[in-house]
N, C-alpha and C positions, 0 to 999 in steps of 0.2 A: 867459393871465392868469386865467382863468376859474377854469381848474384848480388854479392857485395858489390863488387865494381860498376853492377848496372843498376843499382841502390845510388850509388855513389855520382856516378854520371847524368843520371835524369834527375836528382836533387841540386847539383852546381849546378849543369845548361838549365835547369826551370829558374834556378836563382840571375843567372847571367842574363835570359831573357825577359826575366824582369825589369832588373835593372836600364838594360836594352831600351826596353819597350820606356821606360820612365825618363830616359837621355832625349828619345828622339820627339816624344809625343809631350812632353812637361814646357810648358813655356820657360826661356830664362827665369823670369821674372820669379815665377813661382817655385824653382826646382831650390831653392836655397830654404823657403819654409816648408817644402814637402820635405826634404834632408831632416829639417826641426821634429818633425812632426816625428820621421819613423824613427830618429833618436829617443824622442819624448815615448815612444809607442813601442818601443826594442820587444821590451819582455814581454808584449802580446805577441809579437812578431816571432820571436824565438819558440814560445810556448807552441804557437801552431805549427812550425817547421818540427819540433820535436816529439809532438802528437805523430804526426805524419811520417815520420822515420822511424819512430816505435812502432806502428800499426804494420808499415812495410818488412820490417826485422820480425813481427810476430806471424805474418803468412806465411812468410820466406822462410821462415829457417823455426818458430818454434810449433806452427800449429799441427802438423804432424807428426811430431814427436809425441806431443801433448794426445792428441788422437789416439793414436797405439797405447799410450798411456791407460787411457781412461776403456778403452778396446769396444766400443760400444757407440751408439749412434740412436739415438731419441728421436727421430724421424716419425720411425712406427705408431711411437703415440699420439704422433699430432697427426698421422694419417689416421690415426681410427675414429677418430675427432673430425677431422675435418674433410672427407672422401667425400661425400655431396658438393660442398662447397666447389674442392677441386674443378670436379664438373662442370658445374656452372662457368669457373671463371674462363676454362677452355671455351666453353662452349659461346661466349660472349666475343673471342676473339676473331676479327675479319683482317686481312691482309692489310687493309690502311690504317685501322687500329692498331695493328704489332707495329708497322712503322714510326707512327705517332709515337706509341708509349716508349717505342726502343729508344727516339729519338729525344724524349722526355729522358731516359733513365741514362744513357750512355753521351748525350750532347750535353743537355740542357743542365743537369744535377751536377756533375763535375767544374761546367762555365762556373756557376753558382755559388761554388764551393769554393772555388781560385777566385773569384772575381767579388765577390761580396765584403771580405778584408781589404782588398784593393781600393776597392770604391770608398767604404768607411775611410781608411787612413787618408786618401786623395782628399776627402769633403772632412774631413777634421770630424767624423763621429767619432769621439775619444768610446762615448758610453755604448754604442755597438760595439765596437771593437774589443773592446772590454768582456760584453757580453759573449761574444763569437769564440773570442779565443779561451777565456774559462770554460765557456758553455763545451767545447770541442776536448779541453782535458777530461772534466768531469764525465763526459757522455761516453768516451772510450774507457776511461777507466772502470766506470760502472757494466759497460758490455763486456770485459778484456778477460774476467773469469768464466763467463759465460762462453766464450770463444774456446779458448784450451778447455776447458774441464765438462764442454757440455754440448756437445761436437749435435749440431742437426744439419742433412744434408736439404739441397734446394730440391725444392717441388719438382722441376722437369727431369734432376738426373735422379731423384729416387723413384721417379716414372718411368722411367728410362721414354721420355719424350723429346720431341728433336730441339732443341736448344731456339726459343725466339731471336735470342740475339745474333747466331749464326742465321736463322733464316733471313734476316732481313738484311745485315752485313756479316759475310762471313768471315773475314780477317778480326775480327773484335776479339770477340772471345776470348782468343789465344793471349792479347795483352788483358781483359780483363781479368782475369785470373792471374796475373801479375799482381794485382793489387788487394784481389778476396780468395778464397777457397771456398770449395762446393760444399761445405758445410761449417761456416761461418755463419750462419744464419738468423741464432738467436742470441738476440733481440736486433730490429733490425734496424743497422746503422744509416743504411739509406735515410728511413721514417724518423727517426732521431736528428739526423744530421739537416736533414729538410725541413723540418718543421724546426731545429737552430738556427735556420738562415732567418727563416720569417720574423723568429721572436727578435733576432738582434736586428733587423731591418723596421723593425717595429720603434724603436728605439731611436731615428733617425726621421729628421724633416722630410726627407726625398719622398712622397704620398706615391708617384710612378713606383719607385723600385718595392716599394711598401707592398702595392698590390701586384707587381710582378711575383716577388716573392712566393705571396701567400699562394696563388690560383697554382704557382712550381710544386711547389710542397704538398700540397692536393694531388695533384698530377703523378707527383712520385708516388706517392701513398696509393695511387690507383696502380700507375705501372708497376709496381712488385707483385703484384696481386692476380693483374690482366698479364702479365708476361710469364706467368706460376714461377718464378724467383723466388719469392717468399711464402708461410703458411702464415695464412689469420694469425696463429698464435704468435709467431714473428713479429706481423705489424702491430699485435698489441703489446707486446715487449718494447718496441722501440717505444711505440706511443707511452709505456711506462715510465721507461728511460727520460725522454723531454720532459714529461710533467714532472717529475723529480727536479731534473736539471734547471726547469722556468722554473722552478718553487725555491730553488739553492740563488738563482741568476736574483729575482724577485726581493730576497731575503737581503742577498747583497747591495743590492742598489738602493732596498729601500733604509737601508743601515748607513750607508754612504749621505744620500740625501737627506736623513735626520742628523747625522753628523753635522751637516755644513750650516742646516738653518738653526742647529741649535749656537753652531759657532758667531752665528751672525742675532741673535736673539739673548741670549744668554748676558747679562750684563757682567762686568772683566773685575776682578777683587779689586782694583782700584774703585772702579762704579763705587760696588756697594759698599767698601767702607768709604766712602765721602756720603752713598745715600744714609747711612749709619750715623756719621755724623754731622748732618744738615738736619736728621731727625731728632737727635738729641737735643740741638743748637735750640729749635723749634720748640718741642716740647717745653723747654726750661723757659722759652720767650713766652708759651700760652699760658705758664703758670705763673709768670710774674707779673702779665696782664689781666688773670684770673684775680690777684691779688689783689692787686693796684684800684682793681675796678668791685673789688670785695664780692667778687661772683664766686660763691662756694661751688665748685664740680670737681668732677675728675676725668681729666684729659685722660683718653686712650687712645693707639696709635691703632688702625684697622685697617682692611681692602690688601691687596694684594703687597704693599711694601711689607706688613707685618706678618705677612704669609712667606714670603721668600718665593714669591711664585709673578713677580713684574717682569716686563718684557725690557730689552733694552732700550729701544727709543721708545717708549710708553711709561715714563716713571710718573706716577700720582700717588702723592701722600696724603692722605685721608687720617683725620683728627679727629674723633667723637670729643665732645663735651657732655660727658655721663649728668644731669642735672637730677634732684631727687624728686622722688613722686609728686611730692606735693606743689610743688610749684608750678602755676597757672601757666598757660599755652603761651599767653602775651608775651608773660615774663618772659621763658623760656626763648622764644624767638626774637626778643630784644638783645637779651644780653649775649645771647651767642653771635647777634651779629657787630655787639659792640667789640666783643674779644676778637673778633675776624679782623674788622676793621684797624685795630691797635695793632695786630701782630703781621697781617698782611699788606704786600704790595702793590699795588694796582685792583685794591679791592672792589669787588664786585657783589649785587646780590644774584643768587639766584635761587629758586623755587623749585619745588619738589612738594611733600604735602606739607612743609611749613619752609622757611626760609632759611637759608645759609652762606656762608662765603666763602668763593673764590676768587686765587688770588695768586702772586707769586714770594716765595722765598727762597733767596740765598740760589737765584735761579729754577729753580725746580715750582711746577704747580701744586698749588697747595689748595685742600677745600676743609673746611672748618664747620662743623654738623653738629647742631645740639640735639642730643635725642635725653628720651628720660631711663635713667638707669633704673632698672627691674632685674628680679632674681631671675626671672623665666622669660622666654622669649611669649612665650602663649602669655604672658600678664603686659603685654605689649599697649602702649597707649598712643605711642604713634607708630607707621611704616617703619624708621628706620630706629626703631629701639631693638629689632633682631639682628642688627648690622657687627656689633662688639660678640656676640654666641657666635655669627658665620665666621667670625674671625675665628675664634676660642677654637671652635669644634673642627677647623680644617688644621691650624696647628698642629691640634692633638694627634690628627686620624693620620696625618699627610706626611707621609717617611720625607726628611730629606731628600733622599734620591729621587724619591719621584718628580721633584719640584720640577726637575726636564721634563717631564713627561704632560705636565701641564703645560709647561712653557709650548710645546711642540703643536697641543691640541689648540690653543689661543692665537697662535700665528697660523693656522691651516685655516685655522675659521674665518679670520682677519684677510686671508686671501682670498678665500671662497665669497668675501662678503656677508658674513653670518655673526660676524664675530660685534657683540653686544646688546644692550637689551633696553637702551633707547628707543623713544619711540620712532626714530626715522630710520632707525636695521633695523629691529623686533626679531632679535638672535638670542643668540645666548651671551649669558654675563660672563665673569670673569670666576665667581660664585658655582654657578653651575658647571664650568669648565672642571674645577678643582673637585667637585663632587663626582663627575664624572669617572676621574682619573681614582678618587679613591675607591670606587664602586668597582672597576672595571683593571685595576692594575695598572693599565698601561696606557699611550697615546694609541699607539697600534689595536690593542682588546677594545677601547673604546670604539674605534671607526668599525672592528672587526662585529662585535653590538650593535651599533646605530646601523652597517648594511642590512641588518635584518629586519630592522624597527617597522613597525606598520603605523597608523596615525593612531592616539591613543594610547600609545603603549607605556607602561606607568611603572618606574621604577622606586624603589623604597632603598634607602640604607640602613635602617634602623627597622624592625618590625614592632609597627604602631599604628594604632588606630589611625584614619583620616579617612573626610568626605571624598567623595568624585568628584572628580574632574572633568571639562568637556575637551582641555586642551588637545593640539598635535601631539603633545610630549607634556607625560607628569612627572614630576622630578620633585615626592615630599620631601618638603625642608626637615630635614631631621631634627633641626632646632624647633620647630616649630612644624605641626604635622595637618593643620587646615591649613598648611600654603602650599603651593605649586611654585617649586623656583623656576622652572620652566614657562610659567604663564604669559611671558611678553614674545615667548618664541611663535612668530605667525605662521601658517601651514606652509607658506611658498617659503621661508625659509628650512622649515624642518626638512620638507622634499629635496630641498636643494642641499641640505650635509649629508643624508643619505644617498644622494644619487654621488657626492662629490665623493663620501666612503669607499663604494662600490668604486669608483673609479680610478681612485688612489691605493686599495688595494690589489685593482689586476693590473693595475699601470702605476705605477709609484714614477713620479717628478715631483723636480723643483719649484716649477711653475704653481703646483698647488698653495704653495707658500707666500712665494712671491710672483704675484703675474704680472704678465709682460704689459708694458702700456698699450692702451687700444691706438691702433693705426686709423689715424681718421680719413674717412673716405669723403673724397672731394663731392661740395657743395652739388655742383653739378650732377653729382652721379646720383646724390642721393636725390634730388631732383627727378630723373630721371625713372628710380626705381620703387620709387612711393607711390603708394596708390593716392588717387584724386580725392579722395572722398573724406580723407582726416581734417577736423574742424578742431578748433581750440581756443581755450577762454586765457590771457596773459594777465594775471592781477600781480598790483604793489605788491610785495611781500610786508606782511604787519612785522613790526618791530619785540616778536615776543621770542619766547626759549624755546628751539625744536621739541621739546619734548610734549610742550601746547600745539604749538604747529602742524606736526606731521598728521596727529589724530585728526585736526580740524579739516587738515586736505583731504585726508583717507574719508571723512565724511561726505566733503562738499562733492568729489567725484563721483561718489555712490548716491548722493542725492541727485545732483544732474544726469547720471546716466537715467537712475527710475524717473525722473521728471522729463526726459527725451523719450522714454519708452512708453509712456503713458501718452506724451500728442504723436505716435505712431514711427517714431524714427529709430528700429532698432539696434541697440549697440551694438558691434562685433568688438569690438575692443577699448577700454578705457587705460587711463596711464598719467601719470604727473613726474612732471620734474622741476626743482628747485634750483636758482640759480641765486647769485650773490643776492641781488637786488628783487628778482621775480618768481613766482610761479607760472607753471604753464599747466591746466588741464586741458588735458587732447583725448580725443574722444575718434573713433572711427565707425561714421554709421554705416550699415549696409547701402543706404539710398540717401544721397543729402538733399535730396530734393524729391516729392512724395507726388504721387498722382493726382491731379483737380481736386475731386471727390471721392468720398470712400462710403461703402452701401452700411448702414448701420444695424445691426439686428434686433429687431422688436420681442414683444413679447407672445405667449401665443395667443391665439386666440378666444383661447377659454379662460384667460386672466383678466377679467373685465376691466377692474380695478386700474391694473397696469395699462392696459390696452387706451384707455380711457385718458390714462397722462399721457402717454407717448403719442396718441395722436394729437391733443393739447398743446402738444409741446411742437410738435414738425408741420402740422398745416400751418402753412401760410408764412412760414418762418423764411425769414430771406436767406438763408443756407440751405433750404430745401431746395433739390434741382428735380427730383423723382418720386414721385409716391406721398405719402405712406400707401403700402401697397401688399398685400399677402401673399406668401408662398407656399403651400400644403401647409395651410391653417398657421403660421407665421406670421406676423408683422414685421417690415422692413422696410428702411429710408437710404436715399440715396442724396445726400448733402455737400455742399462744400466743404472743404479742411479750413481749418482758420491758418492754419502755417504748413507753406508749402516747402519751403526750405528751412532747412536743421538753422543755420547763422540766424536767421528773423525768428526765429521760436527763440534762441538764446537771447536775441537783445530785446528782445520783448517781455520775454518771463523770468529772467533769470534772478531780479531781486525780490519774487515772491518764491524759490526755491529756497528752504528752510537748510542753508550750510553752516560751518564753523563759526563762531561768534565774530572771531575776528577776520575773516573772511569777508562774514557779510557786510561788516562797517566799511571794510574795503570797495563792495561791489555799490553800498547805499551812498558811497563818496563819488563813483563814476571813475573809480581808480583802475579801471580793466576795459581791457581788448578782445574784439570778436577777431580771430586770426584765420584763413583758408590755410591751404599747404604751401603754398607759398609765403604767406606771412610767418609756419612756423620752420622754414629754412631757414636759419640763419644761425649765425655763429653761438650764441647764447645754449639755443639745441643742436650744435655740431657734434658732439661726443654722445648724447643722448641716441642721436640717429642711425649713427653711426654702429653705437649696438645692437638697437633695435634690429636694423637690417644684417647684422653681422651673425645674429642671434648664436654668438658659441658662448659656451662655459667660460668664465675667469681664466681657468688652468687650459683652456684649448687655442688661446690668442697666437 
């Protein structure tokens, strides 16, 4: 009874002091949303107070029952196991060392323990605390048979060695053992309980307490070891226990966070029967203008609304007009845009490898596609005559249920930035998303896949013949088996879902989904924090469809950097960015400005021929400063640079540099700026910069 009462007494006054401590240290102001909060947070709050009064009720009163029970003590075999070890870990200990670790295991681990819940609920970490206090039921419960039924006593008293914690403060002991017994041991809840703190501290913005945590949980993990408290096999027990526990904690939270983006993605039964019937509405308007306008085809509905797999703010309804083989390419891209035009709003054309319309109905956008209808996708006469089979064939393969699981992998990508296969992402499509999901089961088996992927790596759904591929990622079309559905995906995308996989599945957030907007860093500072030496070209932007555009940029870059690296100015870095009205290539060379002269190397001397031009060529030549002159049987000259500075190479050569078509008409118009770093600060590249020097992942904002 005694025990009770002193059970009883140090759980009220720790509560009282709590409260105490929260009255006098809590501003007004805030003590009415901290009250919110530990209402909102009760059942974490009770779950650890009842952890903690079961652990004390099972020292106190049942683990020596349970002992005598079981009459026996497992000690002996982890000593005959690990008696070298032992050794060693004495033999490592010096007097400031046991103080240290004492004061790691008996100060620091218990602060930790009390003070880490505290801190979450103060700073509103709902998701630690969540973490902390399951992680704390599950980690006892999975030790608690192992306690009663599997009794190991501690290193120093089955040595019978003098106790480090008495050595160093003697009064300890006597209440430490109020809270364990000498052979509680396996698995060890110390190593479990410390490395719980870290993961749910992990879990929280605070980056201090983050690494406080982690270097404690270290430290404990030594002090059991250095203080002979625990046997190796102990700490790798606990170490069991947590990896268990992170994989349960892990599973939960990543179940939670696909819950919430599916809630926020998922279009609501109203959505989709309106999208149902705006489709139907449509359809019956294409075939009365099909009519009207005596265009024999057959309208078919395809792309993800006919999949059941659209995102909620991403609704696009896509319209094949099936037209028969034989009708000429003219024909075909006439009348399909005559039907556009009759049936859509605000019609528009646009280009792909033949012509099409986009447009709006009945609110929602609408694009309107004449392809030629064929039996087989391989009797294919244009691009998009395989588009009506990727439809058919995910139907068929793609369980209802899984439709979430697509929906999950389409918005992770669309967060990451990956998500599409236009040419200004060069991601993945909407096509290969749902391929993926049927290949792989799931959202999760998918990322759990792609972490392993190496570049090259070639997945099949159907086993069928097809050519190689050079791609990052081969993904045959099952409809068709010489295609790559993955071929617009570019390497720095591919690296970038696999690095974002791996990171989503040891750290699962929401931010992978939906990231935070970038915090722009003031002009000045990025002033400041830029190197000198970035140069850049500002052209009109031509009036064509990104999917012309981007290639032509991705070209013109690649040409201007080989065109600067050939008059001597080597790139460290290239890069473009696209603004309503402009483009910017920015370029960063090593040296923007290159030494007088640079010594050129001849040929040797036993190359008559050679020898014979190259001296023709450098006597007497007004860029000659030195020579021509031999070096162990070598010829070499020592000339002027024609461009000393990277800006006068650029305004000087830049419209004999072979770029983008429409690029070039731009640069042959005079439509472009030679810009230093200071002309490209400015607001237009304020967000662009701002990454640049920010350099985190989407999900790390």
């Amino acid at each position: 009874m005694k025990k009770i009462g002193l059970i009883l007494t140090l759980g009220i006054s720790n509560f009282m002091l709590f409260l105490l401590t929260l009255l006098a240290f809590i501003p007004k102001s805030k003590k009415g949303e901290l009250l919110r909060r530990i209402i909102e947070q009760k059942k974490y709050i009770i779950l650890i107070f009842l952890v903690a009064a079961a652990h004390l009720i099972e020292v106190n009163f049942f683990d020596e029952p349970a002992t005598q029970l079981v009459g026996a003590d497992f000690s002996g075999a982890f000593d005959s196991v690990e008696r070298n070890l032992i050794s060693l870990f004495v033999g490592c200990r010096t007097y400031i060392l046991t103080l240290f670790f004492v004061f790691i295991y008996i100060i620091v681990y218990p602060f930790l323990l009390c003070f880490s819940p505290l801190l979450f609920l103060v700073s509103n970490e709902r998701k630690a605390m969540e973490a902390f206090s399951y992680g704390t039921a599950i980690t006892y419960a999975l030790a608690l048979p192992f306690y009663l039924f599997f009794p190991v006593t501690n290193v120093y008293t089955y040595y019978s060695i003098s106790s480090p914690l008495k050595v160093a403060i003697p009064p300890i002991e006597k209440f430490f053992y109020f809270t364990t017994t000498r052979n509680n041991c396996f698995p060890s809840l110390h190593v479990a309980m410390a490395l719980l703190i870290a993961k749910s501290a992990s879990f929280t913005r605070n980056e201090k307490y983050k690494l406080v945590t982690y270097f404690c949980s270290i430290a404990v993990v030594a002090s059991v070891l250095i203080l002979t408290i625990h046997w190796l096999m102990d700490v790798l027990g606990g170490l069991a226990v947590f990896s268990l526990v992170s994989r349960i904690i892990n599973g939960k939270n990543q179940n939670d966070i696909e819950k919430k983006v599916l809630k926020k993605v998922t279009p609501s039964l109203i959505d989709r029967i309106k999208v149902s019937m705006v489709v139907k509405v449509l359809m019956k308007k294409v075939k009365q203008a099909c009519k009207r306008l005596k265009i024999f085809v057959k309208p078919k509905l395809v792309g993800s609304v006919a999949k059941g797999t659209y995102l909620k703010d991403a609704i696009d309804i896509d319209i094949f007009l099936l037209f028969p083989k034989n009708t000429s390419r003219k024909e075909l891209e006439e009348k399909g845009l005559m039907v556009g035009r009759r049936v859509l709003e605000n019609a528009e054309e646009r280009y792909a490898e033949h012509p099409y319309t986009r447009g709006k109905f009945m609110g929602y956008d609408v694009e309107i596609v004449p392809c030629y209808e064929v039996k087989d996708a391989t009797e294919k006469i244009s691009a998009v005559d395989r588009t009506p089979f990727h439809t058919d064939y995910v139907v068929k393969k793609l369980p209802r249920k899984k439709r979430k699981e697509v929906r999950l992998l389409k918005q992770f990508l669309k967060g990451i930035g990956c998500y599409g296969a236009e040419a200004e992402i060069q991601g993945f499509s909407g096509y290969l998303c749902e391929l993926l999901v049927i290949k792989y089961g799931s959202f999760r088996k998918v990322l759990e896949a792609a972490s392993k992927w190496n570049v090259g790596e070639t997945i099949k759904l159907e086993e069928v013949e097809s050519p190689s591929f050079s791609d990052p990622l081969v993904v045959i079309d099952p409809v068709d088996p010489n295609r790559n559905v993955a071929s617009a995906l570019s390497k720095e995308k591919f690296d970038l879902f696999v690095r974002a996989s791996r990171e989503y599945l040891r750290k699962p957030s929401l931010s992978f989904f939906f990231p935070r907007e970038v915090k722009l860093i003031p002009l000045d500072e990025i002033r400041e924090k830029l190197d000198d030496n970035f140069v850049g070209i500002k052209l009109e932007k031509p009036d064509i469809v990104p999917d012309n555009l981007y290639p032509q940029i991705r070209k013109s870059v690649r040409r201007i950097k080989q065109a600067c690296e050939e008059a001597d100015f080597e790139i460290l870095e290239s890069k473009f960015a696209v603004t309503e009205n402009a483009i910017y290539l920015i370029f960063k060379p090593k040296k923007k400005t290159l030494s007088p002269t640079i010594i050129h190397r001849g040929p040797p001397e036993k190359e008559k021929e050679h020898v014979e031009r190259f001296l023709k060529k450098w006597r007497g030549n007004e860029r000659t400063v030195k020579g021509p002159y031999k070096i162990d049987g070598r010829w070499f000259v020592e000339v002027k640079r024609k461009f000393l500075r990277i800006e006068d190479f650029l305004r000087e050569r830049l419209k004999e540099i072979s770029v983008g078509k429409d690029i070039q008409k731009v640069i042959e118009k005079g439509n472009y700026e030679i810009l230093d770093k200071e002309g490209l600060i400015n607001d237009d590249l304020h967000k662009f910069w701002t990454e640049y020097l920010n350099g985190r992942m989407p999900w790390e904002r």
